[in-house]
N, CA, C and O atoms as a GROMACS GRO file, in nm:
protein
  564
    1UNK      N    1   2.282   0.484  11.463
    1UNK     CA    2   2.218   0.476  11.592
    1UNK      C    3   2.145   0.344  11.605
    1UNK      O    4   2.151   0.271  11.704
    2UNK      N    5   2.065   0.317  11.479
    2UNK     CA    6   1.980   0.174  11.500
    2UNK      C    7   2.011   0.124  11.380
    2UNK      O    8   2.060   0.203  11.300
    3UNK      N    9   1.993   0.001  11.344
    3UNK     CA   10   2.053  -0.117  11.252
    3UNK      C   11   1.945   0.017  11.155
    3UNK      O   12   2.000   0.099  11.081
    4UNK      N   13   1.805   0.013  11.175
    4UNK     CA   14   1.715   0.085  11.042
    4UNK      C   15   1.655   0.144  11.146
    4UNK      O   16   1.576   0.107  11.232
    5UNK      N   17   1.738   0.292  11.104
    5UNK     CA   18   1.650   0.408  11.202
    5UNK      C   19   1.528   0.447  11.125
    5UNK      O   20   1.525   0.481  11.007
    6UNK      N   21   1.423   0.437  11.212
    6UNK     CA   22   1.269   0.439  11.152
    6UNK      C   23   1.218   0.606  11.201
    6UNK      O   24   1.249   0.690  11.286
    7UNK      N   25   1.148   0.593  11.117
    7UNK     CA   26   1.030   0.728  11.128
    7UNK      C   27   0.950   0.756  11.189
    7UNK      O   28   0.841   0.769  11.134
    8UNK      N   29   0.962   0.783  11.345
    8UNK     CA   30   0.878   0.724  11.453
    8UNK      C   31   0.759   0.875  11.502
    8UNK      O   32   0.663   0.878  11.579
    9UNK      N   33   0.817   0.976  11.422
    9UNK     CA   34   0.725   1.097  11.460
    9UNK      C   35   0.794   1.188  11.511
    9UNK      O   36   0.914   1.197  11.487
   10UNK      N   37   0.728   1.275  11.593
   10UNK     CA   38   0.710   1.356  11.680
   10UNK      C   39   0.733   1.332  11.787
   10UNK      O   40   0.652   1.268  11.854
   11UNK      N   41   0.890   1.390  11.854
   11UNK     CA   42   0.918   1.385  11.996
   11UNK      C   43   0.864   1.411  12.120
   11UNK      O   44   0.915   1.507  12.178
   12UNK      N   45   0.780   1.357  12.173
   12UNK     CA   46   0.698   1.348  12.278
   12UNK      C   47   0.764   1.404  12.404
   12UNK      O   48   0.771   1.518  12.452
   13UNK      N   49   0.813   1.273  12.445
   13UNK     CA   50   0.879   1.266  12.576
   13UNK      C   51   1.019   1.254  12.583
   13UNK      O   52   1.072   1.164  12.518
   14UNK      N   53   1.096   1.339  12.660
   14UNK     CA   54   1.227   1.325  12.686
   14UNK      C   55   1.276   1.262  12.850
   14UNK      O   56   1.286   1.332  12.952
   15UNK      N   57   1.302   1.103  12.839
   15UNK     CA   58   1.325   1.090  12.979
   15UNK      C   59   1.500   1.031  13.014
   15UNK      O   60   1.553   0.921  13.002
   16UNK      N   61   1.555   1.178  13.065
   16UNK     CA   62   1.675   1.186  13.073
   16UNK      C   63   1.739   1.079  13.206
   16UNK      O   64   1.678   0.974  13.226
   17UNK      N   65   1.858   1.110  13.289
   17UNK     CA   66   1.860   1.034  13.429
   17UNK      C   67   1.848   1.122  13.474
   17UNK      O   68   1.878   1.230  13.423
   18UNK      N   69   1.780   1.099  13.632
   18UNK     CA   70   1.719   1.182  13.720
   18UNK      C   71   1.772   1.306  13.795
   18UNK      O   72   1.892   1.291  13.815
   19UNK      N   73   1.738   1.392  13.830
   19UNK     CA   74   1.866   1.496  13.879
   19UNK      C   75   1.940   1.475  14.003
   19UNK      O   76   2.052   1.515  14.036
   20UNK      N   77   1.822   1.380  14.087
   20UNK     CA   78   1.896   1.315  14.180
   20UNK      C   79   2.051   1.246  14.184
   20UNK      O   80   2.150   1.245  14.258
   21UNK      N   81   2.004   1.185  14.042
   21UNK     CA   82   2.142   1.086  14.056
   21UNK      C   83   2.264   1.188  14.052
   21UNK      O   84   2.365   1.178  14.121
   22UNK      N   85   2.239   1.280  13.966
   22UNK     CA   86   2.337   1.399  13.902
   22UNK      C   87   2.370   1.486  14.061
   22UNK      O   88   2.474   1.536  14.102
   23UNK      N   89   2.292   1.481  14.097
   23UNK     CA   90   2.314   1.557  14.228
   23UNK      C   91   2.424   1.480  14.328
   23UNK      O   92   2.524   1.531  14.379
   24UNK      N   93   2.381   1.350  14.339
   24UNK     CA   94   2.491   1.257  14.407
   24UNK      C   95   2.651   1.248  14.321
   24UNK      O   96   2.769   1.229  14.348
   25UNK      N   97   2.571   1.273  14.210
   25UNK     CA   98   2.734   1.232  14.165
   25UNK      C   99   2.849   1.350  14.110
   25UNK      O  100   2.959   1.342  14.056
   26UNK      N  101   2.768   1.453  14.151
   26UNK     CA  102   2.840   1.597  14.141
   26UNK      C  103   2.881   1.622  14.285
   26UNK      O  104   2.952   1.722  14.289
   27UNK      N  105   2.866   1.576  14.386
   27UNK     CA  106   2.875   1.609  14.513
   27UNK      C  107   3.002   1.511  14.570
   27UNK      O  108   3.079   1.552  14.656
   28UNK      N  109   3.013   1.385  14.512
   28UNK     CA  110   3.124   1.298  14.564
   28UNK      C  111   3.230   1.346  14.449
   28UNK      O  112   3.346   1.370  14.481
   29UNK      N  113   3.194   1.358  14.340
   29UNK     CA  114   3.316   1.415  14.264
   29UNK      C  115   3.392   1.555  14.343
   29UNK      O  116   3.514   1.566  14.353
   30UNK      N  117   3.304   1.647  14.390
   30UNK     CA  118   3.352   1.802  14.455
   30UNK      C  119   3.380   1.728  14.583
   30UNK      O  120   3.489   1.765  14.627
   31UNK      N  121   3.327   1.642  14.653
   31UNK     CA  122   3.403   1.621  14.748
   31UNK      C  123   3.521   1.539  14.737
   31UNK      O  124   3.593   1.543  14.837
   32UNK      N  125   3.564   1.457  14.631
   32UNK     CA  126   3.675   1.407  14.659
   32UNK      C  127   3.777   1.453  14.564
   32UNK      O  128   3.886   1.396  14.555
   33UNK      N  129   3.747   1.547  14.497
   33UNK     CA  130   3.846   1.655  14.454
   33UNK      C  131   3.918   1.749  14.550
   33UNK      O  132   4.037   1.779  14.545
   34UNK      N  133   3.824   1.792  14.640
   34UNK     CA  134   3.857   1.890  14.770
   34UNK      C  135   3.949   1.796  14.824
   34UNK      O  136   4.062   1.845  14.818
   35UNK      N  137   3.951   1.653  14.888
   35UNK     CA  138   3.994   1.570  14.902
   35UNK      C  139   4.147   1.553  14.900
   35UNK      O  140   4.234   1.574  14.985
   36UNK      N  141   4.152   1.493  14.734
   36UNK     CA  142   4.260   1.513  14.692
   36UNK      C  143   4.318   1.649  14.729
   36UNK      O  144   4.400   1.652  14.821
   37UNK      N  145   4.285   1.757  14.669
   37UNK     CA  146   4.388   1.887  14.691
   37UNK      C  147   4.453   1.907  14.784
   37UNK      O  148   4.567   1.953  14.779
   38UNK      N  149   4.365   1.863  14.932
   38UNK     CA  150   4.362   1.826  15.056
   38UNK      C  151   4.509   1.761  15.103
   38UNK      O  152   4.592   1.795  15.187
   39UNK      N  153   4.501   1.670  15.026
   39UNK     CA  154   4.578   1.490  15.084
   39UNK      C  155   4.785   1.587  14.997
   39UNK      O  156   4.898   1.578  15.045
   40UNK      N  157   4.742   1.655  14.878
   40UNK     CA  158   4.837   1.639  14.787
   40UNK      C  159   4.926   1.746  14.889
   40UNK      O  160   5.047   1.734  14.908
   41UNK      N  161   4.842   1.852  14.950
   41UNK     CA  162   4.882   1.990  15.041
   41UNK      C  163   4.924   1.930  15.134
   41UNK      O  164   4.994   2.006  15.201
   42UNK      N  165   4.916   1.789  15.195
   42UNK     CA  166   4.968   1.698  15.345
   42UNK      C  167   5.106   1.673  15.296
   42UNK      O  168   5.210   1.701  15.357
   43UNK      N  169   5.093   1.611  15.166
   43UNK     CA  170   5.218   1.562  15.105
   43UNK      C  171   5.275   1.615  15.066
   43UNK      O  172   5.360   1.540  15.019
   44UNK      N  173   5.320   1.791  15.023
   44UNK     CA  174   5.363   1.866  15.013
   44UNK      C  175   5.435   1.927  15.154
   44UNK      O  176   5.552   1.964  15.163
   45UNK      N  177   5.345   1.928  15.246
   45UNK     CA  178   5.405   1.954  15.389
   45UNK      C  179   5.491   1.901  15.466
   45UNK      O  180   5.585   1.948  15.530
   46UNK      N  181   5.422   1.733  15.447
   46UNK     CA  182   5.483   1.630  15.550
   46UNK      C  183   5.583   1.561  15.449
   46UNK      O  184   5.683   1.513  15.502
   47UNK      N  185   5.576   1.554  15.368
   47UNK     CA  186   5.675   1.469  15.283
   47UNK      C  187   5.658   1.309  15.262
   47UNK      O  188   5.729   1.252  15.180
   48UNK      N  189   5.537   1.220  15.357
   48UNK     CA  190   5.488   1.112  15.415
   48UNK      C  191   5.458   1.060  15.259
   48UNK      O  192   5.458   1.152  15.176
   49UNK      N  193   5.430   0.909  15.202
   49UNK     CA  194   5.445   0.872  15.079
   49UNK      C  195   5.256   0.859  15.155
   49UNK      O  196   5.189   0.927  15.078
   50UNK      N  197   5.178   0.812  15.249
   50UNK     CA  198   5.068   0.754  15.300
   50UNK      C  199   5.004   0.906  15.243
   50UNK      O  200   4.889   0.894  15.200
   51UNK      N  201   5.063   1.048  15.235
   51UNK     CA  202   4.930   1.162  15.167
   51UNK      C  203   4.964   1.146  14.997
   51UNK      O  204   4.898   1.196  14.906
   52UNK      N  205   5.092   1.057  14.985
   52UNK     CA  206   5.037   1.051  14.806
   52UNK      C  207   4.912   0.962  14.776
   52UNK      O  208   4.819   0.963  14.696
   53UNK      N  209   4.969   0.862  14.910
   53UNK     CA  210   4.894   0.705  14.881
   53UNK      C  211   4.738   0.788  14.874
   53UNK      O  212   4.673   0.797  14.770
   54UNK      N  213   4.704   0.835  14.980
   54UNK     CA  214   4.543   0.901  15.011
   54UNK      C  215   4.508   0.976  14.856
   54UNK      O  216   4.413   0.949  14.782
   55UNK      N  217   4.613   1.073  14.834
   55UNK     CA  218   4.582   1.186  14.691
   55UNK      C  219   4.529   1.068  14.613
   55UNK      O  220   4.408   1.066  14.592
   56UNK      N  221   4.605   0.968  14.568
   56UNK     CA  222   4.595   0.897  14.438
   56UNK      C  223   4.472   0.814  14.467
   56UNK      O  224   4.432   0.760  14.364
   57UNK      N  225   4.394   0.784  14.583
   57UNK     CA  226   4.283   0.693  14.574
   57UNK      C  227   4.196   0.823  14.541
   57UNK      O  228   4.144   0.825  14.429
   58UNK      N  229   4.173   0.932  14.626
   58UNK     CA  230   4.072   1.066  14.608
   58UNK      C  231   4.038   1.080  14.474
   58UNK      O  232   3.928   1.096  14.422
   59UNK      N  233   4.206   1.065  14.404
   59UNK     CA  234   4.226   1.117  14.283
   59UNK      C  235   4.110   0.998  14.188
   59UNK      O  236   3.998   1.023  14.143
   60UNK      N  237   4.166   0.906  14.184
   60UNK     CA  238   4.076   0.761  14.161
   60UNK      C  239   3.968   0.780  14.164
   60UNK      O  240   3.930   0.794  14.047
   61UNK      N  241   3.853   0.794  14.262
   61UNK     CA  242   3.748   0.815  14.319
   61UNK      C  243   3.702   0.884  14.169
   61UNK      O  244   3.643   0.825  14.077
   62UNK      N  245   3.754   1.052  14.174
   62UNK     CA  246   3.713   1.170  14.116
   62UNK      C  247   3.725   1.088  13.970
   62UNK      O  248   3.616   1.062  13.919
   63UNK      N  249   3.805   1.060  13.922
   63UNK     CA  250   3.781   0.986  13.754
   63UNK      C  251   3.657   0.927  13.792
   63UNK      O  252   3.550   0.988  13.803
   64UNK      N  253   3.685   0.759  13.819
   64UNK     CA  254   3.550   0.724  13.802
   64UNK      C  255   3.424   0.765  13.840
   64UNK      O  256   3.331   0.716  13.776
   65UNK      N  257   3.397   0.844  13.928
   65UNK     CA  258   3.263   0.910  13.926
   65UNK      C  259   3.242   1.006  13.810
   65UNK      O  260   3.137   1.007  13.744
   66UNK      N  261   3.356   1.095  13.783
   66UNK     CA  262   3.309   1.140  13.631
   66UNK      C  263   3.297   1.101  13.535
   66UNK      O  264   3.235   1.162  13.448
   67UNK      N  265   3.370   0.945  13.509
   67UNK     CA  266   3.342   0.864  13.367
   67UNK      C  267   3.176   0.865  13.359
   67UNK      O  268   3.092   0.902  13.277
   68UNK      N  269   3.178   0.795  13.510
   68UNK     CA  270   3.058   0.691  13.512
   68UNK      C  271   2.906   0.817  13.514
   68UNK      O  272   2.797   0.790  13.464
   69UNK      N  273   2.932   0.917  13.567
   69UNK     CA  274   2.839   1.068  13.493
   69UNK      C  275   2.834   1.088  13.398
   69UNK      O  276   2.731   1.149  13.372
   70UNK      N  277   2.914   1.064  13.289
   70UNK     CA  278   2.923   1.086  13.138
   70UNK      C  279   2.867   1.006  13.091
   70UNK      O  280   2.776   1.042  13.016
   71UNK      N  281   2.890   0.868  13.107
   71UNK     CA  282   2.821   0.792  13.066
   71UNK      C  283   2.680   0.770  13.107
   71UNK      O  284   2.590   0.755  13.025
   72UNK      N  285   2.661   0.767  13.249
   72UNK     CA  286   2.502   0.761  13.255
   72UNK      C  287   2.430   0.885  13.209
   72UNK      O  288   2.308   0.889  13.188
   73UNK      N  289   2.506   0.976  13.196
   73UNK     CA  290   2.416   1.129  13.092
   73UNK      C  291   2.386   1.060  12.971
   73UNK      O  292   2.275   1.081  12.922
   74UNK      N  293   2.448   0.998  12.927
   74UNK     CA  294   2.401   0.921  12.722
   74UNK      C  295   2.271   0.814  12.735
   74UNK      O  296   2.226   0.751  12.639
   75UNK      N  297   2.220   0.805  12.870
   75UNK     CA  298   2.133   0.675  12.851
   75UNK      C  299   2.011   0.823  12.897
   75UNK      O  300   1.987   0.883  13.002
   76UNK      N  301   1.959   0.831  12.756
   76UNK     CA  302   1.842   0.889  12.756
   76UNK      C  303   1.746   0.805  12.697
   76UNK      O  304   1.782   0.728  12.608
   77UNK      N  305   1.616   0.807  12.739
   77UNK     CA  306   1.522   0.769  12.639
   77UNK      C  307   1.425   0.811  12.609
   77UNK      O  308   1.353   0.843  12.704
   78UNK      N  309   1.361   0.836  12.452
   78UNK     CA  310   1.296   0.925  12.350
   78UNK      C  311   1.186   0.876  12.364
   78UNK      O  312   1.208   0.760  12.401
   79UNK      N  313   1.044   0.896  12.356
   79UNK     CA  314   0.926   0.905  12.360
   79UNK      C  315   0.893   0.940  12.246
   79UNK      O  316   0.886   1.062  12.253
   80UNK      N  317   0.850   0.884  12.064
   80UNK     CA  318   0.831   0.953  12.001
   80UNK      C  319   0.627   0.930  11.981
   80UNK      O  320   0.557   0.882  12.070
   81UNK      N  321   0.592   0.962  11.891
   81UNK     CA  322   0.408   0.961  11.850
   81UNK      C  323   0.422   0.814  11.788
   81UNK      O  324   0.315   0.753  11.781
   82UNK      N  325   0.489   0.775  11.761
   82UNK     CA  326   0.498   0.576  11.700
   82UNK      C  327   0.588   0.492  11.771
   82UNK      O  328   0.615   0.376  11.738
   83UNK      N  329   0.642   0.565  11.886
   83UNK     CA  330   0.727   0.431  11.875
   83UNK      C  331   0.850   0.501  12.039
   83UNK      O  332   0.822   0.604  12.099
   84UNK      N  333   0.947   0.432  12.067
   84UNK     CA  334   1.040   0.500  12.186
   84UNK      C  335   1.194   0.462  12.120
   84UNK      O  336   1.200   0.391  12.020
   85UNK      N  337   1.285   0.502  12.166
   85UNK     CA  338   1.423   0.493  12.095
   85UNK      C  339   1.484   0.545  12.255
   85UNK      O  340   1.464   0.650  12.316
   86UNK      N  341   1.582   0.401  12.297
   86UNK     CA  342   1.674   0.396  12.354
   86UNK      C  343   1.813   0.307  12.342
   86UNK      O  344   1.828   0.186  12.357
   87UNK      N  345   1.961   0.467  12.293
   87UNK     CA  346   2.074   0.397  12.232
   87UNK      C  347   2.021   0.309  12.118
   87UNK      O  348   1.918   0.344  12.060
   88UNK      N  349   2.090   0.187  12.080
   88UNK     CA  350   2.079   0.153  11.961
   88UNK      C  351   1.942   0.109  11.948
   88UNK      O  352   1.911   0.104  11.829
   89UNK      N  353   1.815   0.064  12.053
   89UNK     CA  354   1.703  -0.014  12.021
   89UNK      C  355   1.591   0.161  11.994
   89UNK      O  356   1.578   0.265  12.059
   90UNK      N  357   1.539   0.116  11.881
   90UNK     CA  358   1.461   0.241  11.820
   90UNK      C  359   1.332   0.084  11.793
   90UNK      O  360   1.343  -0.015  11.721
   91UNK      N  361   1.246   0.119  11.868
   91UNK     CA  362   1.092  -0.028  11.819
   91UNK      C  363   0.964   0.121  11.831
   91UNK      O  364   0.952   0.228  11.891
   92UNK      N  365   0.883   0.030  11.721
   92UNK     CA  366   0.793   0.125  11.688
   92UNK      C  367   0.686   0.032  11.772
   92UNK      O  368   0.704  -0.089  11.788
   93UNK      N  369   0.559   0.112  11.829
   93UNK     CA  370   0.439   0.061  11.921
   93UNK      C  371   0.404  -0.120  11.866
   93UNK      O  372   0.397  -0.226  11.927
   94UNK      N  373   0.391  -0.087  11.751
   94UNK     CA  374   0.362  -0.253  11.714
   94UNK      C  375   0.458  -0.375  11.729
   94UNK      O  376   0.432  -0.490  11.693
   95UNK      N  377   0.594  -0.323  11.800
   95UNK     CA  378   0.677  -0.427  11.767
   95UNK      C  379   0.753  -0.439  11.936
   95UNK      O  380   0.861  -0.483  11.975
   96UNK      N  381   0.691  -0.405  11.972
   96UNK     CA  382   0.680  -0.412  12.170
   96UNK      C  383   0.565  -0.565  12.212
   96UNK      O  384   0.443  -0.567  12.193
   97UNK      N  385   0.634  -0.657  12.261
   97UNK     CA  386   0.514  -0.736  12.304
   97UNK      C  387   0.500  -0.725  12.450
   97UNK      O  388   0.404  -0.789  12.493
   98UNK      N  389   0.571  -0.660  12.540
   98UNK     CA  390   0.532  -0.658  12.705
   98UNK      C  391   0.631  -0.559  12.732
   98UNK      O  392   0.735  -0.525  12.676
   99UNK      N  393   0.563  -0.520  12.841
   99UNK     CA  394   0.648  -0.383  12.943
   99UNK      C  395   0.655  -0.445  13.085
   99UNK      O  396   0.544  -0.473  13.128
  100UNK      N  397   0.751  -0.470  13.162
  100UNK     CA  398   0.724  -0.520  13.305
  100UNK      C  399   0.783  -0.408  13.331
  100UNK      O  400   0.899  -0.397  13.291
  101UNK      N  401   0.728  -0.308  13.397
  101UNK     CA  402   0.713  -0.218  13.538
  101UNK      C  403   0.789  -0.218  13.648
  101UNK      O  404   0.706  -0.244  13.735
  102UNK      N  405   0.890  -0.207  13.702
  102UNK     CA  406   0.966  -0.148  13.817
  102UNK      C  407   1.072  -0.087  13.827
  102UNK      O  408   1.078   0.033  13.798
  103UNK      N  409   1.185  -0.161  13.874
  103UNK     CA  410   1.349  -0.026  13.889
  103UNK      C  411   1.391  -0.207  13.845
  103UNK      O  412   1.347  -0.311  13.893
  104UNK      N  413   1.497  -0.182  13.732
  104UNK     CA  414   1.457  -0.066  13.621
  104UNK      C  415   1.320  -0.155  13.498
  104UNK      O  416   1.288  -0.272  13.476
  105UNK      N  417   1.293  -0.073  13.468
  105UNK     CA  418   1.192  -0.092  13.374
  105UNK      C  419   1.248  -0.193  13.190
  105UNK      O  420   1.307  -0.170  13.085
  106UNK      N  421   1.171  -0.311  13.266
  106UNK     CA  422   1.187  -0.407  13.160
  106UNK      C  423   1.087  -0.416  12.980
  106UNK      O  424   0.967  -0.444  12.981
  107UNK      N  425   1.163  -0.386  12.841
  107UNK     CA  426   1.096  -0.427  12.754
  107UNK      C  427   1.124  -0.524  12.661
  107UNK      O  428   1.229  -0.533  12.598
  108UNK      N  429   1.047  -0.583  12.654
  108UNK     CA  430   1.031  -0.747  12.531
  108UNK      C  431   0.966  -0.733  12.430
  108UNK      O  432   0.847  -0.753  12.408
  109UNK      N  433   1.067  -0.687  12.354
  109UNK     CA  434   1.044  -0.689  12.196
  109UNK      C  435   0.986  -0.814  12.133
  109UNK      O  436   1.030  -0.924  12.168
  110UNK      N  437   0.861  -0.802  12.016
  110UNK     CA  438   0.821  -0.970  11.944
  110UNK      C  439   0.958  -1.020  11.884
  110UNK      O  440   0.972  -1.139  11.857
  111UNK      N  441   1.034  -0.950  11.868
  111UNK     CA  442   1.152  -1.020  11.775
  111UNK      C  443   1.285  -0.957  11.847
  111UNK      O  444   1.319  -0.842  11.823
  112UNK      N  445   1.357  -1.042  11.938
  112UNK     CA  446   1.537  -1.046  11.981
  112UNK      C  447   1.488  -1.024  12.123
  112UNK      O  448   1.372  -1.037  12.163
  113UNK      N  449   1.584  -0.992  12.185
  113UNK     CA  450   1.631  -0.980  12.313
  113UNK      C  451   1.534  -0.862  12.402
  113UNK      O  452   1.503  -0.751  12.357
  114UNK      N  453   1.510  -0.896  12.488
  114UNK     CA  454   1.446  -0.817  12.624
  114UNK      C  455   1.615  -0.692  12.635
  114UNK      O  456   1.732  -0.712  12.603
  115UNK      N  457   1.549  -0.576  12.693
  115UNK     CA  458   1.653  -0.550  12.718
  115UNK      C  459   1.593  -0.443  12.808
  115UNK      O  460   1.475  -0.414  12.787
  116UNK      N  461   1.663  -0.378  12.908
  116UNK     CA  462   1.643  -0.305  13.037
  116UNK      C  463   1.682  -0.160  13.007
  116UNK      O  464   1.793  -0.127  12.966
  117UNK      N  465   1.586  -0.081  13.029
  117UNK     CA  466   1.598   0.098  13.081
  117UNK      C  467   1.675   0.110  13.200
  117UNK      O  468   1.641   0.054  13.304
  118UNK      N  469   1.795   0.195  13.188
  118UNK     CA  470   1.859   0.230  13.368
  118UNK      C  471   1.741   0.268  13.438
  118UNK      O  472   1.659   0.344  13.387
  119UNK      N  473   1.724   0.207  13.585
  119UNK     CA  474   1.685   0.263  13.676
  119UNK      C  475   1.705   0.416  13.688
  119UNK      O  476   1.610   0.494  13.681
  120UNK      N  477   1.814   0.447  13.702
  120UNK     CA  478   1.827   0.586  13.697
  120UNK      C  479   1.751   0.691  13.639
  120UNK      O  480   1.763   0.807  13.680
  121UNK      N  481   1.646   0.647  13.514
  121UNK     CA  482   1.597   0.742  13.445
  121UNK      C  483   1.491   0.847  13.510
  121UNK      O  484   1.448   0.816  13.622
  122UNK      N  485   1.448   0.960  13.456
  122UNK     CA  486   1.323   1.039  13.495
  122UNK      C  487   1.194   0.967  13.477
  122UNK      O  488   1.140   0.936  13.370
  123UNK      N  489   1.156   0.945  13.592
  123UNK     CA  490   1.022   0.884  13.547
  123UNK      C  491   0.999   0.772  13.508
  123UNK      O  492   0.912   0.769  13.421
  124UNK      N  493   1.066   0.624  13.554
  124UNK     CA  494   1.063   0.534  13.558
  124UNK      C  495   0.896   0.465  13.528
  124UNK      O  496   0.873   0.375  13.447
  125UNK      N  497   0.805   0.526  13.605
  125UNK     CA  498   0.674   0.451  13.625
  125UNK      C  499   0.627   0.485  13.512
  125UNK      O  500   0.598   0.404  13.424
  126UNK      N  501   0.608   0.690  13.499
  126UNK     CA  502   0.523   0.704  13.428
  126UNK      C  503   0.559   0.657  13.292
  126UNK      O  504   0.453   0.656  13.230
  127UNK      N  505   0.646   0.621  13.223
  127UNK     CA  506   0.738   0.638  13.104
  127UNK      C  507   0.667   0.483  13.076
  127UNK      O  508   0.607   0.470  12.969
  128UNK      N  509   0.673   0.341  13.190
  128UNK     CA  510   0.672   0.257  13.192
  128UNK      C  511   0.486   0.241  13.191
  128UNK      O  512   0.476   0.140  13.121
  129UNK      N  513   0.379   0.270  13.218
  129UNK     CA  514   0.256   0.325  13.165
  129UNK      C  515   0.205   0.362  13.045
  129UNK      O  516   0.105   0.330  12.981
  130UNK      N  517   0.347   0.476  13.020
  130UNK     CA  518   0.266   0.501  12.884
  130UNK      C  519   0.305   0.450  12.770
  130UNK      O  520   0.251   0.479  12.664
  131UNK      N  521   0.419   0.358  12.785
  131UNK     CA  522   0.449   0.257  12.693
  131UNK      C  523   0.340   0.140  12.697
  131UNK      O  524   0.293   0.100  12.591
  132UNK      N  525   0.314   0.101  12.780
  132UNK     CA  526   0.184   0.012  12.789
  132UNK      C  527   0.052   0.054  12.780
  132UNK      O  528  -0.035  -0.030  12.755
  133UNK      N  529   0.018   0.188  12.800
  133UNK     CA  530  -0.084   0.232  12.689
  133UNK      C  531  -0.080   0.216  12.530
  133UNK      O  532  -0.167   0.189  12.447
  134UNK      N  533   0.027   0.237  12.525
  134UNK     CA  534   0.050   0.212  12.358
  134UNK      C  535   0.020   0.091  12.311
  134UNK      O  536  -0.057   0.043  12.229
  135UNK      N  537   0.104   0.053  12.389
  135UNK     CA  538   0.124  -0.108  12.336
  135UNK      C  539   0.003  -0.156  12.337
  135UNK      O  540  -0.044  -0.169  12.224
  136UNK      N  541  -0.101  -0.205  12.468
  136UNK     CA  542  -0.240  -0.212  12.480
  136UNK      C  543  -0.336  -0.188  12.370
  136UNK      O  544  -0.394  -0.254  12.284
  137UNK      N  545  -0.327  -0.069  12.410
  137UNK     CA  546  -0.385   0.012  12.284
  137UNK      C  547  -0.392  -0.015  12.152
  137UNK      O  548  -0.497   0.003  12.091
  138UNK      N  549  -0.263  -0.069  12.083
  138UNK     CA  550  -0.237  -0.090  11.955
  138UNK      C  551  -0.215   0.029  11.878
  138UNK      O  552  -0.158   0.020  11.769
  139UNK      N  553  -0.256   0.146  11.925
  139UNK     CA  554  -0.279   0.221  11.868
  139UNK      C  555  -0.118   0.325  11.841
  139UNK      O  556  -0.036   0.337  11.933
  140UNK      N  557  -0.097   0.390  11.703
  140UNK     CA  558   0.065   0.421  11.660
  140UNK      C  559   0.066   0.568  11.660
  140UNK      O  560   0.157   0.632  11.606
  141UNK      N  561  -0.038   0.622  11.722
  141UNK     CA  562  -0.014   0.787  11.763
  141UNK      C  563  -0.090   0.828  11.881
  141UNK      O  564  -0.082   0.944  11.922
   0.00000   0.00000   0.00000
């Protein structure tokens, strides 16, 4: 998971992506599944190649909105009593030098690369607060 997965505590906070997003993206998938079934039942009727052409974009549609749900389900991020772990970056409170605050929520590690939280997540602000309590703070529980 991380180059040296560390011992960061006690799981605090779980901030998953929002249900909103899940809501949008369960709703264009059911709708362009209906869609398709729709377009494939034209082209079954009419015989016209323009209701395959329609099926196969619907069809299109419905993959990538479900890849791209699968994948934004894996971008969780962990809240532990020392430290946060998102995908491969696991940094413990002391090794955070800044949090910039908005959509999406930026952190700058003292050592490598800045790297960005999806917007998408639960709780963008508060998550982005109480990482900078920590950090502030100094303090590792």
């Amino acid at each position: 998971m991380s180059e040296d997965h560390k011992d960061l505590g006690r799981l605090v906070a779980v901030h998953p992506i929002a249900p909103l997003y899940i809501q949008r993206a369960i709703f264009i998938a059911v709708l362009s599944f209906i869609f398709f079934l729709g377009t494939m039942a034209g082209f079954y009727l009419r015989q016209n190649a323009i209701y395959f052409l329609l099926a196969t974009a619907f069809l299109l549609v419905y993959l990538v909105t479900m890849l791209s749900l699968f994948n934004l389900r894996k971008s969780v991020v962990k809240v532990y009593e020392r430290g946060i772990e998102y995908k491969n970056h696991s940094l413990d409170w002391s090794e955070i030098a800044s949090v910039t605050e908005g959509k999406p929520v930026l952190i700058t590690p003292k050592s490598g690369m800045s790297f960005e939280l999806p917007s998408t997540i639960s709780g963008p602000a508060a998550l982005a607060r109480n990482i900078r309590f920590h950090v502030e703070s100094g303090s590792g529980s």
